[in-house]
N, C-alpha and C positions, 0 to 999 in steps of 0.2 A: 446410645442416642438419647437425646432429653427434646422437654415441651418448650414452650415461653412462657413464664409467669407474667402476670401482668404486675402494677407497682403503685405507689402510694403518693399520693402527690402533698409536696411540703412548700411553706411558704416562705422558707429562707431568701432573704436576698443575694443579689450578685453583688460582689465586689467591687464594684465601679468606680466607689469614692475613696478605699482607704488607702491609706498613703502607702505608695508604693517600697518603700524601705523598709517598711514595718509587714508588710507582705511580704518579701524577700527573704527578712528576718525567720517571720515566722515559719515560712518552706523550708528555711534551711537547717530551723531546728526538729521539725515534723521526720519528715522525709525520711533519715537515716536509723529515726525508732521504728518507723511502718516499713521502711524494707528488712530491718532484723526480724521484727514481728511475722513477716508475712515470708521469709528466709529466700529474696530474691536478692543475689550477687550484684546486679548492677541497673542503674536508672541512667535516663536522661532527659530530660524535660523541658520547656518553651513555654513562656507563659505569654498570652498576647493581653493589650490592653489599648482600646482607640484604635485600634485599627493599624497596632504597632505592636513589635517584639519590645515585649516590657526585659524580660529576665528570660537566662536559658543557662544550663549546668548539668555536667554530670556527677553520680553520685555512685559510692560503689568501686565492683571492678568488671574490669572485663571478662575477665577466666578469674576462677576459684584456683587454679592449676598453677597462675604467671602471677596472681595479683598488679598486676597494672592498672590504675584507676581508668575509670569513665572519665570522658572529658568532652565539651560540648562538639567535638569531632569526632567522637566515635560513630561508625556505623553500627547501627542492626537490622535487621531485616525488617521491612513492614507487615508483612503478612496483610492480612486484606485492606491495610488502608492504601494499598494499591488501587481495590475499584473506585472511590472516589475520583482519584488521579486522574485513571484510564476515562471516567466517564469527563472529566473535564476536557480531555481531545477529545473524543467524539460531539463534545457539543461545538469546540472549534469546527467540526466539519461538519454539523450540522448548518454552523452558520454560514461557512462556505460555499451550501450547497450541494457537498459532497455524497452526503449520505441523508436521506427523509428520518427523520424519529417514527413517524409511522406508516414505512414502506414494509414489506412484510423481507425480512432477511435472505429468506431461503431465493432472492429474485437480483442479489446481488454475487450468488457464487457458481460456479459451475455446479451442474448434478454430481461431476465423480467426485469431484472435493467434499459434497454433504456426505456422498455414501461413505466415503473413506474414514471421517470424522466417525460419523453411525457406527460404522463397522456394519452393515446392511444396505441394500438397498432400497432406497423409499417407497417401495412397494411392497417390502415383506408384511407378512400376513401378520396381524394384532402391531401392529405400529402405528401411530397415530399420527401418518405425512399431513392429516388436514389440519391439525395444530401444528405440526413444525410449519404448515405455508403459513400460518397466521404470523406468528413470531418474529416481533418488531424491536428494534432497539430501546427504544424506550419499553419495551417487556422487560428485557434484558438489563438495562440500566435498573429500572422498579424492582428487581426478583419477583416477577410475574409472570415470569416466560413460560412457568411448567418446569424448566430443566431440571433434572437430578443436580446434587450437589455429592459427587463424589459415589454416588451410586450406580452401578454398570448392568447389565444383560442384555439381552435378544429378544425379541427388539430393544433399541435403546429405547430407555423409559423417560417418557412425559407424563405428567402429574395429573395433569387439568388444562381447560382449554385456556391459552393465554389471555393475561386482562382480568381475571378472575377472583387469582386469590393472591396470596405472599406466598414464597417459598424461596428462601436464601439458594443461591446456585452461583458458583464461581463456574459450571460446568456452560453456562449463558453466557456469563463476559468470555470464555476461553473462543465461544460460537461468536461473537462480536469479534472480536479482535481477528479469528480469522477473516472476516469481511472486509473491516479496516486494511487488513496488510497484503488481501486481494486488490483493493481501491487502492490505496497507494504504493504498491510495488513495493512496498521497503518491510522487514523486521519491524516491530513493535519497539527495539530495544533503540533503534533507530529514529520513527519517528515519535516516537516521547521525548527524546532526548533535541531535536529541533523542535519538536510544537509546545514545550511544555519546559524541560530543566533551562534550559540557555535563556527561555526570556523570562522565565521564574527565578533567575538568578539560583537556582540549586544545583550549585557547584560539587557537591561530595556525593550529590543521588547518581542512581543509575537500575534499567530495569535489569539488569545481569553482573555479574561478579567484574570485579574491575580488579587487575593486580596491586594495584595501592591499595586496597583493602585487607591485604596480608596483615600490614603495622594498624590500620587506622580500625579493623571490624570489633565486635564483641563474640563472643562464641554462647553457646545456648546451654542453659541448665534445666534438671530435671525439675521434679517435687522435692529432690531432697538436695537440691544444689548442687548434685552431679555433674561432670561435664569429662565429655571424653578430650576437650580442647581440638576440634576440627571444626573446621568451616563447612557450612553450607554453600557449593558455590552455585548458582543456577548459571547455567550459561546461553540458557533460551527464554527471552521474556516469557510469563505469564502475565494479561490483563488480570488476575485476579490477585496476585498472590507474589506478585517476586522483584517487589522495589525493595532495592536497597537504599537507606539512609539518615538520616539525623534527624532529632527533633527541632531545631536551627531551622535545617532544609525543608522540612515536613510544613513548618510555620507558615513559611513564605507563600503555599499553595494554599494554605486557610485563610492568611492577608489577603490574598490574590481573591477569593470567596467572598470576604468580607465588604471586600473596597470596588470591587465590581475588575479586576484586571487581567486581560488577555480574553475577556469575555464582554457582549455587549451586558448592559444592566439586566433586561427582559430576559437575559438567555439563562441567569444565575438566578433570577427569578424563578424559570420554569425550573430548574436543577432542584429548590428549595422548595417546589410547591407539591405536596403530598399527592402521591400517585396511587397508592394502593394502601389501604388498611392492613395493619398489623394485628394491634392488639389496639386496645382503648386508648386514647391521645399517640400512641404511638402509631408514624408511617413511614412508606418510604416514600423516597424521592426520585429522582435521578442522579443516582449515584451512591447517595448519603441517608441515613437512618434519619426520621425528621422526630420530633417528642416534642408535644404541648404540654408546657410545661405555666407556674404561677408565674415566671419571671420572662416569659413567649415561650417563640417556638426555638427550639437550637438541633444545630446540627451536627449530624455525629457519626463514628465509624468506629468498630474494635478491630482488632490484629488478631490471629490464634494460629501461631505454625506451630505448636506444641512448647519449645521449649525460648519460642520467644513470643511475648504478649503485650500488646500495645492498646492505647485508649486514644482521641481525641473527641471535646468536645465544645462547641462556639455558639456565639450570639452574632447574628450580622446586625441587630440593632445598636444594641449599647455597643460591638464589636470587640467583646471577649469572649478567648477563649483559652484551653490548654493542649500540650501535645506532650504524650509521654510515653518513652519506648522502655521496654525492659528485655533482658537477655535472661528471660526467665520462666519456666510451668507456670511459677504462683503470680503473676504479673500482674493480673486484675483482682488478686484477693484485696490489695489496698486502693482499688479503683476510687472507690466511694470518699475515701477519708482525703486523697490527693485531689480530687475534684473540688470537694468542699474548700478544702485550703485552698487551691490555688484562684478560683473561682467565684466560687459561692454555689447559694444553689442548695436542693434538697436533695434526700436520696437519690430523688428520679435521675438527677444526673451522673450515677457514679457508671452503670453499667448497663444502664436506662433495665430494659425486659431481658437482659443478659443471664442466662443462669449460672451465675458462676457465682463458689463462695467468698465471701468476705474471711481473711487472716482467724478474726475471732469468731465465727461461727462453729455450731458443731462438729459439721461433715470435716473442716481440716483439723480440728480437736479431736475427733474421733479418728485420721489418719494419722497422725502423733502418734496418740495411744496405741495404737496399733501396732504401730513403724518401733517405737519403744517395749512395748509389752510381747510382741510375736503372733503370729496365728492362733495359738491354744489359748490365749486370752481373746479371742476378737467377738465370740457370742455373751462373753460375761458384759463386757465393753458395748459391746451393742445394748443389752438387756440397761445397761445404766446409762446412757443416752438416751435413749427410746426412752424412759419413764422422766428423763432429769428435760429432757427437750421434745415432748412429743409433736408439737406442731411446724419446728423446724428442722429435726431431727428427719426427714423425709425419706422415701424411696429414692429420690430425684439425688440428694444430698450424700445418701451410703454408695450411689452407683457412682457418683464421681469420686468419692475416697477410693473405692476399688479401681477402678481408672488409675487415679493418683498413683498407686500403687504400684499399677499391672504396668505403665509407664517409668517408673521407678526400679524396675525388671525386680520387684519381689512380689515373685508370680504365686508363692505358697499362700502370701498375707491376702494376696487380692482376689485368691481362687475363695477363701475363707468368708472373707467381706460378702462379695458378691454371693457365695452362695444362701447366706444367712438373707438376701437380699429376697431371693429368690423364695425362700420358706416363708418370710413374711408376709412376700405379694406376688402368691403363687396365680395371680391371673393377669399378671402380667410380662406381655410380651417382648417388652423392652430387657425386662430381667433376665431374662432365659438369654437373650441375646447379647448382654454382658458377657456375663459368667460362661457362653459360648466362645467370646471372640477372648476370655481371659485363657480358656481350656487349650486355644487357638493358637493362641500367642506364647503358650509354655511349651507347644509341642507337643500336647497331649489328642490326638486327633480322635480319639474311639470319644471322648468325652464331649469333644468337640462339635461331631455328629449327633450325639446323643442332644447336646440342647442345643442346636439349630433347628432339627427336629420338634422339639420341646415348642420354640420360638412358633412354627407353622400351627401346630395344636393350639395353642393359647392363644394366637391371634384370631380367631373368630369369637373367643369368651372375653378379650378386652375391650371393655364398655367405656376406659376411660381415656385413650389414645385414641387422638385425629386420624382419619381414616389416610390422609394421605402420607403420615407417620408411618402407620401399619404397613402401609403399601410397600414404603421404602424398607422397613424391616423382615418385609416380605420376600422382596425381592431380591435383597443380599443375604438373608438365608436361603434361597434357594442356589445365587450363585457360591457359596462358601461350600452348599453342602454337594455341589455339583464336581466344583473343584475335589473336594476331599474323598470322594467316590472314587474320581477316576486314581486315585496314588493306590 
């Protein structure tokens, strides 16, 4: 698990006036040195400009396996720039009438359906039912709900009382959407598809696997460009996590954003007007990640299903923006430099408080090396980073090269990494919990145990972890280490 750095604000301008040919030109020459640079198999991109699809291509291939190009019909998966989407029908039914933004949730579903969700029922003992009654869609749209994101036990865990703080949670849209598809009777994958693709004209989307997607999809790669060549097929929407579709198609829902359509003006207003604090200039929305930035405010969303990684980000004033899907791990390493091309714009816009490395940074030079040199080189390799890069050579930056790794299935190189992680910043709780879930992930369980445990010790001496961090590394070390008990 990682923090949010905060970011640097630049006074680049946007793109607005240069001539569109010479823009096109210049992505076309860009684009195919940053995807060798940053070793992602395939792109495909949307550039918007006036409140119009200026330019859109794919680059690349599909599978490393078939080599078949990207072409501006490829699918990939969105991974979370589905919640934007999802929140753009709930504000249809907000305007409907359907559903209040600030009705408290739990007062539109039956009891058994919460507990079933739960897996408890709302009375059990250290559960916090008086924050689930609070918990309002517009919680859930903002990530202010409280919910876990992917974090599970008994009772199910809420963070903090709703309205409060930020905490990212796809585990909130999935409690939204069950509401939604109590209110309207229908599948998610259904009503998206009338309130949202048909008059959005996104004819190739869909919230679930569609059999034309056999010839038309992309397939996902690792760190190191691997791909076993299968599909992902979801065959049950998720609001958070499971559109399928094209940067072309993706477009038309950020047009649709920009120009006010399928929505009253006031209503994309309130979608865009900052709900909760983030970090400094950064908030969210309803829906959408907002960042004040020198050239306003724009709005933005990333993708992260592991092996497919997407970006977009817009202006509804000047009304531009970009949209770019990848079928690949390193997919935001070239976030920043394709922002700037296609865009304009400073850092801030490449992955705004994102912690993910940039292609040339150390953390994926130091995975290189590694991935090249072996595990018996990785503490020498460390030692010349760490003196050659001391302030961006991080804990935050060697925990994701292990990652990298430990997803890369070279479980020898990542056990290696992480643990030299672990020596470095032995009071930290986050490390131990790495090098855990790495011990984890290889099958190695007595190891396993040993730093889950480690995790629970440390977390009362970490002085430099948000406490509702701690909480959530808290609480999946004790379900890991609970799990691993009972075998």
């Amino acid at each position: 698990m990682t923090g949010w750095p905060a970011f640097a604000q630049s006074p680049n301008p946007l793109k607005v006036n240069i001539n569109p040919q010479t823009l096109i030109a210049d992505l076309e020459k860009a684009i195919p040195g940053l995807m060798k640079a940053g070793d992602i198999p395939g792109l495909s991109i949307a550039v918007i400009r006036d409140g119009k699809l200026l330019w859109t291509r794919g680059f690349g291939v599909k599978s490393t396996k078939t080599n078949e190009p990207v072409s501006e019909d490829t699918i990939f998966e969105a991974a979370s720039l589905t919640k934007p989407f999802f929140a753009y029908i709930v504000m249809e039914l907000v305007e409907s009438g359907e559903i209040d933004l600030d009705k408290p949730l739990i007062e539109y579903l039956p009891r058994q359906k919460i507990e079933e969700a739960l897996g408890h029922s709302l009375d059990l003992e250290g559960f916090r039912g008086d924050w689930l009654r609070m918990i309002t869609a517009r919680h859930v749209l903002s990530h202010s709900s409280g919910f876990p994101h992917g974090e599970s036990g008994k009772p199910f865990p809420l963070f903090f009382e709703p309205g409060t703080k930020y905490r990212y949670s796809a585990d909130g849209y999935f409690y939204l959407q069950a509401v939604i598809e109590h209110l309207k009777g229908k599948p998610l994958a259904e009503i998206m598809e009338k309130m949202a693709f048909e008059p959005l004209q996104m004819k190739a989307s869909s919230m679930v696997w569609q059999d034309r997607y056999e010839t038309q999809a992309a397939v996902g790669h690792d760190a190191v460009s691997e791909t076993d060549g299968k599909f992902r097929k979801r065959m049950h929407a998720h609001a958070g996590a499971s559109l399928y579709t094209t940067a072309k198609d993706y477009a038309q829902f950020v047009m649709a954003m920009m120009n006010d359509v399928g929505l009253k003006e006031e209503t994309i207003r309130e979608m865009l007007k900052p709900q909760i604090d983030v970090v400094k200039d950064v908030f969210w929305g309803l829906g959408f990640g907002l960042e004040r930035t020198s050239n306003g405010t724009a709005f933005w969303q990333w993708g992260d299903y592991g092996i497919f990684r997407n970006y977009i980000v817009a202006y509804k004033e000047p009304k531009i923006g970009v949209v770019y899907l990848t079928n690949s791990f390193n997919g935001l390493s070239i976030c920043q430099d394709v922002v700037k091309q296609a865009i304009g714009g400073g850092k801030e816009l490449g992955v705004a408080y994102l912690n993910y490395d940039q292609y040339d940074s150390p953390g994926p030079l130091f995975f290189k090396a590694v991935l090249e040199k072996g595990a018996a080189h990785a503490a020498q390799l460390f030692r010349e980073f760490k003196k050659n890069n001391p302030e961006e050579f991080t804990e935050a930056a060697v925990n994701r090269a292990g990652y990298r790794l430990l997803n890369s299935k070279k479980y020898k190189e990542a056990i290696a990494v992480l643990n030299l992680n672990v020596e470095a910043y032995a009071e930290s709780a986050n490390a131990y919990d790495s090098l855990a879930e790495a011990y984890l992930t290889s099958n190695n369980r007595e190891q396993a145990i040993t730093y889950y445990k480690k995790v629970l010790e440390t977390i009362p001496r970490d002085k430099k972890a948000e406490k509702a961090f701690l909480e959530g590394l808290k609480s999946n070390a004790l379900e890991k280490l609970k799990d691993l008990e009972k075998k």
